[in-house]
N, C-alpha and C positions, 0 to 999 in steps of 0.2 A: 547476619551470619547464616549460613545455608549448609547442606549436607555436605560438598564439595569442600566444607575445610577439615574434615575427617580423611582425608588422605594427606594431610598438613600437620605437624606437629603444632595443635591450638594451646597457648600458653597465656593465662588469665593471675594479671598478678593487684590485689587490692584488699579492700577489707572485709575480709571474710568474718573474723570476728574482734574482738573486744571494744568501746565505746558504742552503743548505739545508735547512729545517726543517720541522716539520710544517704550518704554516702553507703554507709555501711547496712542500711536495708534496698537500697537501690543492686548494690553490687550483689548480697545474696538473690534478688530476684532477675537476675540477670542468671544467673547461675544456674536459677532452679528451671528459668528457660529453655538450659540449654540441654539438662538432664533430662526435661520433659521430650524433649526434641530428638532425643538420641545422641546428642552430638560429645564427643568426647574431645575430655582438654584434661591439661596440666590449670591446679590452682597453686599457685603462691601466695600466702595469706599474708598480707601487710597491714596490720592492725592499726586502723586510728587513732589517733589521741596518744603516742608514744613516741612521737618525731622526735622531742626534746631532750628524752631521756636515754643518757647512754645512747647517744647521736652517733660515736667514730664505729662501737662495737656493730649498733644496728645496720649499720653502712655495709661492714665489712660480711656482715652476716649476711644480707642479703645480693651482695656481689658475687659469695661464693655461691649460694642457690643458683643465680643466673647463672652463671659458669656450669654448673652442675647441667641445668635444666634445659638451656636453650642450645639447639643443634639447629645441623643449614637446613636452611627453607623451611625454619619456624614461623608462624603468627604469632605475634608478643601485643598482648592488648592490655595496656597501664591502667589503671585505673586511683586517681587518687585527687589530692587537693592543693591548691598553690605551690608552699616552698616544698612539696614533697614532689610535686607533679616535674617542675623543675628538676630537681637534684637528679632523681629517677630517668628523667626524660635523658637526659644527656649521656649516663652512664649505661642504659637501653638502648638510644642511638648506637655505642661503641660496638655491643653486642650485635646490636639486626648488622650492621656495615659488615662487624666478623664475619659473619656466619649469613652472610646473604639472605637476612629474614626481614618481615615486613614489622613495622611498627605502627601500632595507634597509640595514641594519647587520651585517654577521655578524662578531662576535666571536669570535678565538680564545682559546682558553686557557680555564680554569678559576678564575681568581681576579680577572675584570674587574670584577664586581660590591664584590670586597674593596677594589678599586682603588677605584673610585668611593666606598664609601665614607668614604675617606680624604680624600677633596677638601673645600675647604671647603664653608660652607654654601650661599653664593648661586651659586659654579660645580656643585654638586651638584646644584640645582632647576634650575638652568638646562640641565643633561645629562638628569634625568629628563622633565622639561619634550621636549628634543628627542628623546631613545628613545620618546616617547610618543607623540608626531608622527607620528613616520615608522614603519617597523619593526624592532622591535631582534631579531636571530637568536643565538641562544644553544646552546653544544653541548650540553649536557645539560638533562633536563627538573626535574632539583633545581634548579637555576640557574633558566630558565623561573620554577619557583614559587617562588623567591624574591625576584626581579624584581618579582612582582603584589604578594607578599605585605609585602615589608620596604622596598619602594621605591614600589611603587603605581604601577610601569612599566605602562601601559596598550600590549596586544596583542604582550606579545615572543611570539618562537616556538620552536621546538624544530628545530637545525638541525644533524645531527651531522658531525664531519670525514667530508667525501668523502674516498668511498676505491672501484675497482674491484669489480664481485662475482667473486667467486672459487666454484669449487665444488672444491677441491683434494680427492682421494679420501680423504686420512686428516678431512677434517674432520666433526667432530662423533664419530668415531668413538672405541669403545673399545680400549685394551689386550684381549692377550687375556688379562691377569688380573681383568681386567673393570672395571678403574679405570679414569675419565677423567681425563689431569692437564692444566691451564694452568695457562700463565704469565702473571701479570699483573708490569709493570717501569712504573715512574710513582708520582708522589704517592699516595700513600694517602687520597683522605678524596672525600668524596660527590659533590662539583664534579666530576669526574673517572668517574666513573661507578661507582664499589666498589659502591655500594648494588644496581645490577643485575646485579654476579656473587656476593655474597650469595645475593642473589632465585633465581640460576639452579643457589646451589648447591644451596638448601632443595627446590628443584623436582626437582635429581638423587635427593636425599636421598629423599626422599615414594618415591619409584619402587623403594625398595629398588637403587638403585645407590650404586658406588661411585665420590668424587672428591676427587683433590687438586690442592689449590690454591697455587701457590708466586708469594708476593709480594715485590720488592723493591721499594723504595720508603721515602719519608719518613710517617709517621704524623701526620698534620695533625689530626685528630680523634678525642681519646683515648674518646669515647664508642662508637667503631664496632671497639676494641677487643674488647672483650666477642662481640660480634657473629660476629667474625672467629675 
């Protein structure tokens, strides 16, 4: 996002507050981004962890906001997870089509694509159909190519959890046994990003250094086994 969407109605709708999660610390520092930056927007807060409860009212409550909120030649950037990302996604299509506005989509999580593929047949083309529309934003770029490739998602992008830069003194640094160790805690498999600390271990390796790698996690992909 650049200066140039300040002449754009910017309209940011996600979880600004209640359950604490990565979603919902990702989206507030996405936020605090943009305030650092100057950039002004419309927030609509769509709080996590309440999809289920009082489903018709939340619906109706957040159709009339959009209704309220979005004007022509808005930016409408979603922010949310699976069946919300969905529902949201379609009834935001309606909206950007009105009012000649742009749409993103940024998906959390790592298994939204598995999601979709679950769906039947005609709400499945009718989702790839609307990610194809607008823009669909994906946290990893394995995700990304399999979007184009196993879904035929035209233009998703590569959008990873906000988070702060940090330049902490131990970072990137060795032991002075000359080992680097991390820690990776999370799912085990490519949606999630393993495959790029792989990549960053062969790259330690090549250099004649030394690293270890300590993973918790569930093993979703016995093929990256071997690998690891």
């Amino acid at each position: 996002m650049n200066r140039s969407l300040q002449s754009q109605k910017l309209i940011l709708i996600g979880p600004k507050t209640g359950i604490k999660g990565g979603a919902n610390v990702s989206f507030n520092h996405l936020l605090d981004e943009l305030d650092r930056r100057g950039i002004k927007y419309t927030c609509i807060d769509m709080p996590g962890g309440n999809y289920s409860l009082m489903r018709a009212f939340l619906l109706l409550k957040y159709v009339y906001l959009f209704a309220r909120t979005i004007g022509r030649g808005s930016t409408i950037s979603l922010h949310a997870s699976d069946n919300s990302a969905m529902v949201y996604a379609f009834i935001l299509d309606f909206f950007a089509r009105k009012t000649g506005s742009k749409l993103f989509i940024r998906v959390f999580g790592g298994q939204h694509l598995d999601h979709l593929q679950k769906q039947n047949r005609i709400l499945k083309k009718k989702l790839i159909e609307c990610y194809s529309r607008n823009t669909l934003m994906l946290q990893t770029k394995s995700m990304v190519r399999r979007a184009g490739e196993e879904f035929e998602i035209e233009g998703a992008e590569w959008f990873p959890t906000s988070r702060p830069k940090t330049t902490p003194k131990t970072a990137g640094s060795f032991n002075m046994d000359g080992k680097m160790k991390l820690l990776y805690i999370g799912q085990v498999r490519e949606t999630k990003g393993i495959d790029h600390l792989i990549k960053l271990a062969k790259m330690i390796k090549a250099q004649n250094l030394d690293i270890e790698i300590q993973l918790f996690g569930e093993l979703f992909e016995e093929r990256l086994k071997d690998e690891i």
